[in-house]
N, C-alpha and C positions, 0 to 999 in steps of 0.2 A: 657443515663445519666451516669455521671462520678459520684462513692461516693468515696472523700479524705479526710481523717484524717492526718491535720496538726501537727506533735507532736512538734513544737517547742512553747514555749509562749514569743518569743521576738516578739512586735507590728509590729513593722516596718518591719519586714521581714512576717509579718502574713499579711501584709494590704500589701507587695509586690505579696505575692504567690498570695491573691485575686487577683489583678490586672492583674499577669502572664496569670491565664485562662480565666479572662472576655478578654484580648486582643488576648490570642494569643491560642486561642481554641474555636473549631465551638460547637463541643458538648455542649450541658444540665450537667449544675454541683452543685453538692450537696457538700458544703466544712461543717468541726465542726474543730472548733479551739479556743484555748483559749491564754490570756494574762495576764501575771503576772505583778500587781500594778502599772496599767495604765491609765491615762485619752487621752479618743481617741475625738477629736472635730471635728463638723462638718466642711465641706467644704468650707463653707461661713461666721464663726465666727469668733471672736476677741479672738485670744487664751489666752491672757495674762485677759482678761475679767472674761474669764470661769474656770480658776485655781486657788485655792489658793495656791500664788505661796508659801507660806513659810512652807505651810504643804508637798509640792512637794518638796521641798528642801531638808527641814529635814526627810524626809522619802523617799527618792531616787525613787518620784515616776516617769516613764515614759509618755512625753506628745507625743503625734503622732497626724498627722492629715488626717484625711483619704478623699475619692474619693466622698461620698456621703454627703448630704445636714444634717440639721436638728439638734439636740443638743449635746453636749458633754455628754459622758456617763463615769463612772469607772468601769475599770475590775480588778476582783482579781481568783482568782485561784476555789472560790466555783464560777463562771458564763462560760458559755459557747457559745460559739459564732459559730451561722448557717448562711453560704449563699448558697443562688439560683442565680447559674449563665443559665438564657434561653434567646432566640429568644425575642424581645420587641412585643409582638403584642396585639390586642389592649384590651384581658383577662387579661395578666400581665401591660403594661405599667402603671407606679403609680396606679396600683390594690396589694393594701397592704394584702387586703383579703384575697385574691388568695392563696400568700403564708403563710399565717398567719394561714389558714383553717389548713395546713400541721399537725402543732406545735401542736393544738386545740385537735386534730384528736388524737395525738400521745400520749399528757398528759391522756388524756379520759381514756387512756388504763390503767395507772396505778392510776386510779381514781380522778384524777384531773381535776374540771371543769372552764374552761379558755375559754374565751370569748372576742370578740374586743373590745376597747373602741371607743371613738366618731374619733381618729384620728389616729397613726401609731404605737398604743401600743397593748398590748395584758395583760389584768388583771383576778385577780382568787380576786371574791368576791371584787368586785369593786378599787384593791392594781393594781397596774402595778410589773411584773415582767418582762416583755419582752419589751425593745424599739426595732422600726424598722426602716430603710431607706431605700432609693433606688437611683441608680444611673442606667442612661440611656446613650448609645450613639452607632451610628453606627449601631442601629438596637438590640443589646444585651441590656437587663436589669441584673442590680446588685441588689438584694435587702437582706440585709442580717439586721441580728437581734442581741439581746442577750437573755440569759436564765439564771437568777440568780438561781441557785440551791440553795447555802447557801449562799451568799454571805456576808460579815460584812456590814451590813448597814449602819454603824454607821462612816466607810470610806469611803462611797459613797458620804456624805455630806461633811467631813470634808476635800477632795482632792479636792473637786470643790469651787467655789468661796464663801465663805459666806464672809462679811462685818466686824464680830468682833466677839468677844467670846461670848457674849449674844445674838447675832442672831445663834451662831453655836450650843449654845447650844437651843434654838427656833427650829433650823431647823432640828438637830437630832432628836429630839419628831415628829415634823411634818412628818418627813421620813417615821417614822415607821406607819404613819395614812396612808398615802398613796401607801406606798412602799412594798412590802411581796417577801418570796422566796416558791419557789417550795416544798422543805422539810417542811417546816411548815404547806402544807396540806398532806402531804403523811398518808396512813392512817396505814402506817407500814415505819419503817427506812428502806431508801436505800442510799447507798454509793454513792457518783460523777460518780466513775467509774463504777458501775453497772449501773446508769441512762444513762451515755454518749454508753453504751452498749447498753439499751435499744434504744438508739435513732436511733442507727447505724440498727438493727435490721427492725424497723422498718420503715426505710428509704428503706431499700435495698430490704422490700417485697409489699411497695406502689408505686411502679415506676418501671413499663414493660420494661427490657430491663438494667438495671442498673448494673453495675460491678464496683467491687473496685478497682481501682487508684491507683499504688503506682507511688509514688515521684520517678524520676529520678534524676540521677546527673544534667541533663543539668536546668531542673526544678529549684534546688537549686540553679546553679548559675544565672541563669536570676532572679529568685528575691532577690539575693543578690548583683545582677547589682542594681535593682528596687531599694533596701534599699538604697543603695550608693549614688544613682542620684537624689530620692527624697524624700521616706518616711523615712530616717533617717537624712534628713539632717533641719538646722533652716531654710533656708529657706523656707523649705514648710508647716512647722509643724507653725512657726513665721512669716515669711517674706509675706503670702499668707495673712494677718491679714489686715481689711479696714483699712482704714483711720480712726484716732479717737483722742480725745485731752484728758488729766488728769488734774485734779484740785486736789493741796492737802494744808492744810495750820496745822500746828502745831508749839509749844511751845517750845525751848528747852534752858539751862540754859542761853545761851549769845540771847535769847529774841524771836520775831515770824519768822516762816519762812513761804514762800508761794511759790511754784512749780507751774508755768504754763509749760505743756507738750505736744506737738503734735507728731504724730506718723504717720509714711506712710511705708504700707508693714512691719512694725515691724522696722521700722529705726525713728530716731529723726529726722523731720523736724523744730523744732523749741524748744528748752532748756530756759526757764527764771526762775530764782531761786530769789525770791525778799522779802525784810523784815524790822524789824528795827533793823541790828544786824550790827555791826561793823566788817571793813576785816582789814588786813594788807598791802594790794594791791587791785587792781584791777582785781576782777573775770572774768571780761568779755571774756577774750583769755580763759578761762576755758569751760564759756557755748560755742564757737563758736568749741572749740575741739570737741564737742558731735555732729555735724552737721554732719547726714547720719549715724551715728555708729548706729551699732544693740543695740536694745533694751535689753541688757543684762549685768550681776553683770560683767564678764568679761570684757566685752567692754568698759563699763565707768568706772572700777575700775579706773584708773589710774587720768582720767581727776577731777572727785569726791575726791579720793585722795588728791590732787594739792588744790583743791574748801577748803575742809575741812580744811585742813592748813592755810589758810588764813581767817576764819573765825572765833571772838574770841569767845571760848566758845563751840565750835562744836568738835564733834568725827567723826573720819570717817566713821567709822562702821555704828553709827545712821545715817548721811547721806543718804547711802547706802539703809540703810531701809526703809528711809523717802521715797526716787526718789525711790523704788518699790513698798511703799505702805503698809510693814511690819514694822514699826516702834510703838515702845510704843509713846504716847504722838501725836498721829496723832489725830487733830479734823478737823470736820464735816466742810464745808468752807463757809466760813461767819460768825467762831468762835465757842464760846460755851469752857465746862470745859473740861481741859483736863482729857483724857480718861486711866485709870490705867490698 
C-alpha cells in the first residue's frame, strides 16, 4: 500500500489526484488531504439544489463535483479528508465498515469513541463527524470520507442550501444537535497538525508493507490534466445536474412576477417570466435568447439585462436575484406576504 499526503487544498486538483491513482495505479492507497472553503457534491445531485448559491457568492466558496454518489458535504481547513484506494472484492465492495473500522480503531487511540451509524457515517455520542462514499469500477473501489477536527459548523449549514434566514437560523441550532467535531471530545488539546500526524503514524504501522509516496512531477501534471478536462470545469461540477424545473413568484414595485424554469444538464430548456407588470416591448426575443445557455449570473447577465429594461418598474440587479433565487421580496408560489 501506497501512504500520500496531498499538500495542496485546491478541490479540483485534490479530487483529480484521487482519480489519477484509482485509474492509473495497481497498488493499495491510503491518500489524507484536505480542502479550503468548499462544497464537494455528490455524483448524481442537482448542484445548484444543494448550495446556497448567494452565500457561495459572497464568500468565494468553491463548488466541485466529485466521482462518488451520496450528499453534498463542506470542507474547511479544520476537516480532513481520507481515501482507500483497494481491489473491489466482495469485503470492501460498498462495505463502508470495512473501512470505517480503520478511522474507529485510530480515534480509540487518542481516546475517542466512534462508532457506525445505521448508514455511511461514522458518530461520537450519537453527532456525525465523518461522512463517507464509495465509488466502484473496473474492479477498484474508491471509498473515502471526511474527519471534521474543528470545523465551523455554523458554515457547514450556511454554504449549503437552506430556504431563508429563519430556516438558516433553525438549521444552525439543529446542526450543532446532530453534528460534533473531534476536538470537542479530546480529553486534552491537540493541534490539526499533531492529529493529521497522528493519523499518518498510525496508518503507516497498520498496513504490512506500506511506504510513503511522494508526488512526482508527472503525477502533478496528470491531475492537473484531470482538473482542466473535468473537475475544474462547469460542466462537470454543473452541466452533469438531472433535469429539473424552478417555480418562483414575487412582488416587486412595477407589480407580480412569476418565473417558470426548466433545466437540462445545468442549461435552460425552457425560460417564461410572466406577471401583471407592464413592458415597453415585447420580451419574448429575450426569454427565447436564454434557450441552451448555462445556468449562470454570466450567461444571462446580458439577456436579463435587455428583460429588465423593458419592464416598468424593474431593476436589473433584482432581476438577476429573482431568476437565481436570491432576491429580497421572493414568496412561496401560490402567494402569501412578502418576505423582508
Amino acid at each position: 500500500m501506497l501512504y500520500v499526503n496531498v499538500p495542496t487544498t485546491d478541490p479540483a486538483l485534490n479530487l483529480a489526484m484521487e482519480e489519477h491513482f484509482f485509474s492509473d495505479f495497481d497498488e493499495d492507497v491510503f491518500m489524507l488531504w484536505q480542502n479550503d472553503n468548499t462544497i464537494v457534491v455528490g455524483r448524481y445531485q442537482d448542484t445548484m439544489a444543494e448550495i446556497n448559491a448567494d452565500y457561495v457568492r459572497a464568500h468565494q466558496v468553491h463548488v466541485v463535483r466529485r466521482m462518488s454518489g451520496g450528499g453534498a458535504v463542506y470542507h474547511d481547513l479544520g476537516n480532513v479528508n481520507f481515501t482507500f484506494i483497494t481491489k473491489a472484492e466482495e469485503k470492501t465492495a460498498l462495505n463502508f465498515r470495512h473501512f470505517e473500522k480503520t478511522i474507529i480503531d485510530m480515534l480509540a487511540e487518542i481516546g475517542v469513541a466512534a462508532e457506525y451509524n445505521s448508514r455511511n457515517d461514522i458518530v461520537i455520542d450519537g453527532k456525525k463527524f465523518s461522512g463517507n462514499s464509495q465509488y466502484i469500477r473496473h474492479g477498484r473501489v474508491l471509498h473515502h470520507g471526511t474527519l471534521m477536527f474543528d470545523s465551523d459548523l455554523d458554515k457547514v449549514v450556511q454554504a449549503l442550501h437552506v430556504s431563508d434566514v429563519k430556516m438558516r437560523s433553525k438549521a444552525i441550532r439543529s446542526i450543532h444537535e446532530r453534528v460534533t467535531t473531534v476536538a470537542e471530545h479530546l480529553s486534552a488539546p491537540l493541534s490539526l497538525e499533531a492529529f493529521k500526524q497522528m493519523e499518518k503514524e498510525f496508518i503507516l504501522r497498520s498496513f504490512s508493507g506500506i511506504h510513503e509516496y511522494a508526488l512526482t512531477k508527472q503525477d502533478w501534471e496528470t491531475a492537473e490534466k484531470l482538473k482542466k478536462e473535468r473537475y475544474g470545469t462547469w460542466e462537470w461540477t454543473y452541466g452533469k445536474s438531472p433535469a429539473c424545473e424552478i417555480e418562483r413568484e414575487a412582488r416587486f414595485p412595477g407589480g407580480t412576477v412569476q418565473l417558470r424554469l426548466a433545466l437540462d444538464r445545468g442549461r435552460i430548456s425552457s425560460f417564461l417570466l410572466q406577471g401583471d407588470f407592464f413592458t415597453s416591448r415585447d420580451i419574448e426575443e429575450d426569454m427565447q435568447c436564454m434557450q441552451e445557455c448555462r445556468f449562470t449570473r454570466d450567461d444571462l447577465a446580458e439577456p436579463l439585462a435587455s428583460m429588465a429594461e423593458a419592464i416598468a418598474g424593474m431593476e436589473r440587479d433584482w432581476l438577476q436575484d429573482f431568476v437565481f433565487g436570491e432576491a429580497r421580496g421572493v414568496m412561496p408560489h401560490g402567494g402569501g406576504k412578502e418576505q423582508g
